[in-house]
Backbone as JSON, one array per atom type, in Angstrom:
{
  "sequence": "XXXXXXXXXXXXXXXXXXXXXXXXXXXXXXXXXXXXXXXXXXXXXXXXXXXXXXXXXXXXXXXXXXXXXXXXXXXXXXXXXXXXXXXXXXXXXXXXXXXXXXXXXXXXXXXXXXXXXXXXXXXXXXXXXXXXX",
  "N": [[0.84, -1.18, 0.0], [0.5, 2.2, -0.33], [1.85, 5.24, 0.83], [1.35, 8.02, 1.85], [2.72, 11.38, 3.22], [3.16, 14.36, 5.39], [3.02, 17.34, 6.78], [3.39, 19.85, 9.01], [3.36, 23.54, 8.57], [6.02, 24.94, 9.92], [7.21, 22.24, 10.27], [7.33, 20.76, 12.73], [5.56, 19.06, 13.24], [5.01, 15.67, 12.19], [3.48, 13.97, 9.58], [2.54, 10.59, 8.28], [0.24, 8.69, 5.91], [-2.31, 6.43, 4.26], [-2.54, 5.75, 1.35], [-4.84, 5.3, 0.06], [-7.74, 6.49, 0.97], [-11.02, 6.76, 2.44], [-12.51, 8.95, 1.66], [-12.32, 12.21, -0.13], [-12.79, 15.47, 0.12], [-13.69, 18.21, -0.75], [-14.7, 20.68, 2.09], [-16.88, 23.32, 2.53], [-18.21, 24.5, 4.72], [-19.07, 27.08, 7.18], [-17.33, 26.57, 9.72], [-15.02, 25.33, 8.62], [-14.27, 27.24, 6.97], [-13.44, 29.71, 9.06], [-11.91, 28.21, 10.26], [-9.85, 27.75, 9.02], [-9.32, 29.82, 7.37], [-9.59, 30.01, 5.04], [-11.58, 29.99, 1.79], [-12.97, 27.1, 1.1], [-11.78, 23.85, 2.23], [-9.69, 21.03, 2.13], [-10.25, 17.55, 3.12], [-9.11, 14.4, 3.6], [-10.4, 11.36, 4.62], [-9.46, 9.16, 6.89], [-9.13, 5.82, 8.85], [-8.54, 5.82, 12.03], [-5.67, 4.97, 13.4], [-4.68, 4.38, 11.26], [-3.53, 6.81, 10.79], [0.14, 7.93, 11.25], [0.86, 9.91, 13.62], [4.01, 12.37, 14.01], [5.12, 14.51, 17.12], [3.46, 16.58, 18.78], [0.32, 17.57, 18.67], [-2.07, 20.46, 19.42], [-4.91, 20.27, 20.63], [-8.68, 21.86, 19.7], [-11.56, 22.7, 20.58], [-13.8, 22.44, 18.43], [-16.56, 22.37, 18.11], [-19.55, 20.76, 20.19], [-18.85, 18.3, 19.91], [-16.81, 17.8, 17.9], [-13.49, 18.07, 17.33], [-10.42, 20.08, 16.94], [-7.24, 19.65, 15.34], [-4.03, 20.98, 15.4], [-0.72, 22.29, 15.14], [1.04, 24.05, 17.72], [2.88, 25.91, 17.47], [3.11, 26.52, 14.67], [0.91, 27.01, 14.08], [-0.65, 25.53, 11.95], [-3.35, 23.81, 10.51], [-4.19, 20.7, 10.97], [-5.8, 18.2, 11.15], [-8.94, 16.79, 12.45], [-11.61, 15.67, 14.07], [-14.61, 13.94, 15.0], [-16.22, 11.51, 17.39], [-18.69, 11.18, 17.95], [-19.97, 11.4, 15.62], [-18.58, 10.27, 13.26], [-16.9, 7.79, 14.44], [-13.92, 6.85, 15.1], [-12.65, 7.48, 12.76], [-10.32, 10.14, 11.3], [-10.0, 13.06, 9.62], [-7.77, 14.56, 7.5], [-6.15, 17.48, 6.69], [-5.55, 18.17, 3.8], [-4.43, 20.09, 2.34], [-2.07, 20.08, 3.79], [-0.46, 18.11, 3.2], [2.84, 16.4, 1.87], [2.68, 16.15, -1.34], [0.33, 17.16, -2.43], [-1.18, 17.08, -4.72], [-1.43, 14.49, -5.38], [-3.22, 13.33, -4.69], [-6.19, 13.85, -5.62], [-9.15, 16.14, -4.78], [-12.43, 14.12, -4.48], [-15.23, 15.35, -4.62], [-16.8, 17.95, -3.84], [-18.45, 18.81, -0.31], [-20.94, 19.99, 1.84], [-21.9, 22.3, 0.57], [-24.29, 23.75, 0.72], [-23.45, 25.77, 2.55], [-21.85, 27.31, 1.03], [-19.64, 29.78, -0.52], [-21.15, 32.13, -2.32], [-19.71, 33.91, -4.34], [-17.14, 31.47, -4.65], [-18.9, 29.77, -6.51], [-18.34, 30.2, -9.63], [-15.45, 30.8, -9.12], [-13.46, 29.57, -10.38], [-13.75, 30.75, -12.98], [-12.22, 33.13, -12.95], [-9.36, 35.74, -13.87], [-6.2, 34.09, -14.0], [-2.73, 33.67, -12.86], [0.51, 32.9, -13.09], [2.41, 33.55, -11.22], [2.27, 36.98, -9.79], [-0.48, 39.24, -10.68], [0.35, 41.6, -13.45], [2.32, 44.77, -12.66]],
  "CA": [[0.0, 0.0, 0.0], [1.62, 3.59, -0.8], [1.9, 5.82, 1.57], [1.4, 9.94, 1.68], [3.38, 12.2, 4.34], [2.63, 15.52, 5.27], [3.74, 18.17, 7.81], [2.47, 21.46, 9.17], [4.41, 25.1, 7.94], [7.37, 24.87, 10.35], [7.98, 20.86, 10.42], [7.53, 20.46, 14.46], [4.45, 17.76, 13.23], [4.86, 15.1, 10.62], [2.46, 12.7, 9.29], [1.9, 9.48, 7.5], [-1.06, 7.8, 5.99], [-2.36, 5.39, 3.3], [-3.04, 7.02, -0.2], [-6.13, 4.96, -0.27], [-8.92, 7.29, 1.52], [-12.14, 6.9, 2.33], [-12.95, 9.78, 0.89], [-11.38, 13.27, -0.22], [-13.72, 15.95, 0.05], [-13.42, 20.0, -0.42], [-15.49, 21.42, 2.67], [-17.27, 24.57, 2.4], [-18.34, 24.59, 5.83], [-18.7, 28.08, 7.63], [-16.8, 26.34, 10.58], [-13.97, 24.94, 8.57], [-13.67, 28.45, 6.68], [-13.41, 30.26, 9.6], [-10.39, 28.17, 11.15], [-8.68, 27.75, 8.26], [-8.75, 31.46, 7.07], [-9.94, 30.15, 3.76], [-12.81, 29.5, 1.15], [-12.89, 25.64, 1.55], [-10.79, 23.39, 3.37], [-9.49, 19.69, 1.5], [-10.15, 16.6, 3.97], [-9.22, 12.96, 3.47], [-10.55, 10.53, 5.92], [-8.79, 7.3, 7.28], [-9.09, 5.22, 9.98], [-7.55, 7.24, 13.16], [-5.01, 3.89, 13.48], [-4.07, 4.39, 9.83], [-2.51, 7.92, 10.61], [0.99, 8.21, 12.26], [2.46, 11.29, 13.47], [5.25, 12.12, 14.77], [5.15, 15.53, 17.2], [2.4, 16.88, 19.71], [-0.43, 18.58, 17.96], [-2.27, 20.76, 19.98], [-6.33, 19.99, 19.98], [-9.2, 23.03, 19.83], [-12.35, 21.98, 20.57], [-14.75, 23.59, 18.17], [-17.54, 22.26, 18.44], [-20.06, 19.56, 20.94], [-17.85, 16.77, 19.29], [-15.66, 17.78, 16.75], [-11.74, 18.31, 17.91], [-9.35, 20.18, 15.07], [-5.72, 19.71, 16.25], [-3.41, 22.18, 14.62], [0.52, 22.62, 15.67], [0.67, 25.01, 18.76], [3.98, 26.39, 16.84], [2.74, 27.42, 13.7], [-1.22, 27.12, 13.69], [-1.56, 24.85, 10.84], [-4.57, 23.21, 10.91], [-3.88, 19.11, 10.53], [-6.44, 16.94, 11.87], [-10.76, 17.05, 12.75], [-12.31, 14.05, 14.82], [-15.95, 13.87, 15.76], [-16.39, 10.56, 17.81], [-19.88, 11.27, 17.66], [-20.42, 11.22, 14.46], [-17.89, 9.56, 12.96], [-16.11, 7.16, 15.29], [-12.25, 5.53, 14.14], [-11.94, 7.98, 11.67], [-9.95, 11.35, 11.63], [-10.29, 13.74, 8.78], [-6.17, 14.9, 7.12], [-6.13, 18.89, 5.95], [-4.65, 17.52, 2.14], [-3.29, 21.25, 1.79], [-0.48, 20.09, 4.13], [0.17, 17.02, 1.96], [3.67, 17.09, 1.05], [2.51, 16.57, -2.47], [-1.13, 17.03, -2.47], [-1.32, 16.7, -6.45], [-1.14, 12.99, -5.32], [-4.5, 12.53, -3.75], [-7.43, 14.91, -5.92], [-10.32, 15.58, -3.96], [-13.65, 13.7, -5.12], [-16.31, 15.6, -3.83], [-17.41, 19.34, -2.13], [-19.43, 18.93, 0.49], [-21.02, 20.77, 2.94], [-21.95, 23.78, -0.09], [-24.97, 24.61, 1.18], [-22.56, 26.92, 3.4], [-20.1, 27.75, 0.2], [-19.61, 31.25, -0.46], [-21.83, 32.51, -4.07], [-18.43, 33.94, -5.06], [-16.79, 30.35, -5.29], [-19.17, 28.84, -7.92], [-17.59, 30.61, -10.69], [-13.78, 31.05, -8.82], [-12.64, 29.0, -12.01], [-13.55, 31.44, -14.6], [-11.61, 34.06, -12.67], [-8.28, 35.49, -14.54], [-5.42, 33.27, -13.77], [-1.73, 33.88, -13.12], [1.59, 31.84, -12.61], [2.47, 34.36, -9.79], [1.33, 37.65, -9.4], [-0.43, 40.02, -11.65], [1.41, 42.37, -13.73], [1.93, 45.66, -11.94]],
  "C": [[0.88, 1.24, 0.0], [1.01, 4.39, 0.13], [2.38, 7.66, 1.27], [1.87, 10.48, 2.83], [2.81, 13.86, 3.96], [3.34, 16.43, 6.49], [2.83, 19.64, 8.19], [3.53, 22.4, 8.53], [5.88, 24.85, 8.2], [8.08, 23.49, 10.65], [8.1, 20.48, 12.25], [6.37, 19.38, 14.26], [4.86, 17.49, 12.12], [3.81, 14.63, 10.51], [2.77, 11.47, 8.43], [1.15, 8.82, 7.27], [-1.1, 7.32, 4.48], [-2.83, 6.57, 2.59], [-4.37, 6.53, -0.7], [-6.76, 5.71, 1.35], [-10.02, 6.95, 1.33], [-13.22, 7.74, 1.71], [-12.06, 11.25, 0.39], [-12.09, 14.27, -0.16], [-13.02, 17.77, 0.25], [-14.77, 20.2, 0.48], [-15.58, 22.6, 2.54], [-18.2, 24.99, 3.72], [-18.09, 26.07, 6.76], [-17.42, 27.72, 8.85], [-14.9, 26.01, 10.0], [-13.02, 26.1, 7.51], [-13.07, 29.41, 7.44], [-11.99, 29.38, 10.46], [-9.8, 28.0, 10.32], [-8.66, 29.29, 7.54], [-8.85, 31.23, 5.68], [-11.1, 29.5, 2.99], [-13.43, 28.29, 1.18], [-11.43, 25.2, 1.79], [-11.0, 21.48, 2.34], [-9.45, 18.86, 2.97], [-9.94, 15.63, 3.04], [-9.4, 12.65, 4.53], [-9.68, 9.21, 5.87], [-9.19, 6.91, 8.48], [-7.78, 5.65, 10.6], [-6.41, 5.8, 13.09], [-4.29, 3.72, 12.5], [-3.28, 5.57, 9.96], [-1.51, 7.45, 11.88], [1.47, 9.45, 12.33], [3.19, 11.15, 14.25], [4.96, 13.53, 15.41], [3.33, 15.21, 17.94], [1.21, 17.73, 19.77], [-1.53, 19.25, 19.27], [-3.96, 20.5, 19.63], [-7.59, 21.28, 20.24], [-10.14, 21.86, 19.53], [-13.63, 23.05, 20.09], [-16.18, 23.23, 17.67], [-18.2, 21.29, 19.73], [-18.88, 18.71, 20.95], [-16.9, 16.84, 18.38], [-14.51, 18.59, 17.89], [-11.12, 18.46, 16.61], [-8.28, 20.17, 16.07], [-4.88, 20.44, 14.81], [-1.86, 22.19, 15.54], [0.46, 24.11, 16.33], [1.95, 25.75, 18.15], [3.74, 27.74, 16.46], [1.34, 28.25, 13.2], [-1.38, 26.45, 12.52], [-2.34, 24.21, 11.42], [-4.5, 21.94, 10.59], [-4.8, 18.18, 10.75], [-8.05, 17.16, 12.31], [-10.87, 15.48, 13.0], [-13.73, 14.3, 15.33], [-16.07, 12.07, 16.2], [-17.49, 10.54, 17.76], [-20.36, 10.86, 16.61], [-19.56, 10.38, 13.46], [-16.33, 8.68, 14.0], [-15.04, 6.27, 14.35], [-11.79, 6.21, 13.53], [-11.24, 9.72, 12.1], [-9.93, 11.57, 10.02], [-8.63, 14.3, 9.08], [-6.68, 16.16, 6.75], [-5.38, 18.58, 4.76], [-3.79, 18.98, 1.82], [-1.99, 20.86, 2.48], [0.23, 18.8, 4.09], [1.47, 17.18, 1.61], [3.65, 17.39, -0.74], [0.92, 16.44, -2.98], [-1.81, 17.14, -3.98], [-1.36, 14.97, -6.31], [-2.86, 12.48, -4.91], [-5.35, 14.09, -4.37], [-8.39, 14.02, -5.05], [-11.61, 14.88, -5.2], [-15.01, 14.29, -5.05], [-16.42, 17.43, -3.14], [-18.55, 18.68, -1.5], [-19.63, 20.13, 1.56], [-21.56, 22.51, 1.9], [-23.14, 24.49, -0.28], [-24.77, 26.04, 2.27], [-21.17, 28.06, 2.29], [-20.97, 28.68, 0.19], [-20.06, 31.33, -1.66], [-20.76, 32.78, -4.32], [-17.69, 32.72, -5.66], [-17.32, 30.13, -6.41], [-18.48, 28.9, -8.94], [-16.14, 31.27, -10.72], [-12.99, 30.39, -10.13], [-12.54, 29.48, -13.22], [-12.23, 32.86, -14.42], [-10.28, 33.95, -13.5], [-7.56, 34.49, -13.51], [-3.8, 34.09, -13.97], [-0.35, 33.25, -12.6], [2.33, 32.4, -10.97], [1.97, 35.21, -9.21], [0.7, 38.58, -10.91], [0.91, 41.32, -11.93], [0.79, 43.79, -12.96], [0.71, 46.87, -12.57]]
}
């Protein structure tokens, strides 16, 4: 089985997990916009037993049942668990994938919360870095 690694910003958390996922999903979730500081948020799920890290992630408890753990460092955001609702499994942040071109998501969910701007974020211009001045 092939295996995906990952890390937060400053490298004080690693990860490892299987490249087969239960699922891959872009959330559009007001909750998971609001801690990640952006439009949607990439999850893969695995079975919590299937991820290893390495390093002491710090856990925020933002909701009833859901727990995001994030490196107390840097603040990336790495990890979501609801035992409630989904028991075994933990939800990966795929942006901090080391090569997250390896694992496309399958799926938005949750876009009864996406932002009207998104729908049509794909027609927007495009540029390799920044615009010209």
């Amino acid at each position: 089985m092939s295996t995906l690694t990952g890390r937060c910003h400053c490298g004080a958390i690693t990860y490892a997990m299987p490249a087969e996922v239960l699922h891959h999903a872009l959330c559009h979730c007001a909750d998971c916009r609001r801690h990640a500081g952006a439009p949607m948020v990439g999850w893969a799920m695995v079975p919590v037993e299937a991820l290893q890290v390495a390093g002491e992630p710090a856990t925020y408890r933002s909701s009833e049942h859901g727990r995001r753990m994030f490196c107390r460092d840097c603040g990336t955001g790495l990890f979501y668990v609801n035992e409630q609702a989904l028991p075994g499994l933990i939800d990966v942040q795929t942006g901090t994938l080391d090569d997250p071109d390896a694992l496309p998501p399958t799926a938005h969910i949750q876009t009864a919360e996406r932002l009207a701007w998104m729908a049509d974020a794909h027609a927007l211009p495009a540029f390799a870095r920044f615009p010209p001045a």
